[in-house]
Phi, psi and omega in degrees: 000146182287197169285323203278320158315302183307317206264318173302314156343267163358303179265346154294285170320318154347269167321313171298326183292333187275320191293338204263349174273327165272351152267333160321327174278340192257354170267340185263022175252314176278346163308296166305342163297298179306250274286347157298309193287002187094024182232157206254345148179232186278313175316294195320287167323330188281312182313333161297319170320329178270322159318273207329314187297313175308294192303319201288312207296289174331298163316283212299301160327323186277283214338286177319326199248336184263305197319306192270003169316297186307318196305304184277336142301330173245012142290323199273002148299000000 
């Protein structure tokens, strides 16, 4: 490798060292988000997340089903 190669190297590597430092600040920043919200980690949360998602589907079904409930007591007027 030339000077020029070398010093282009150099400064690639720089920049990687900087990107693995702001996502290394941006996994302990969401890390102190959950553990305020109560989760010990990333699993923990999407399983809360998936509860949450599962129950809206399940509301939006009752929902859906009363809707058409309506629909068809007030065609048979």
């Amino acid at each position: 490798m030339n000077e020029k190669e070398l010093l282009n190297l150099k400064e690639r590597i720089e920049d990687a060292d900087r990107d693995a430092a702001r996502l290394e600040g941006q996994m302990t920043s969401l890390m102190e988000s959950l553990k305020k919200l109560g989760y010990s980690s990333i699993e923990a949360a999407k399983k809360a997340l998936k509860k949450l998602d599962d129950s809206i589907e399940e509301e939006e079904g009752k929902l859906n089903t009363a809707i058409r409930k309506v629909e068809e007591q007030y065609e048979a007027i």
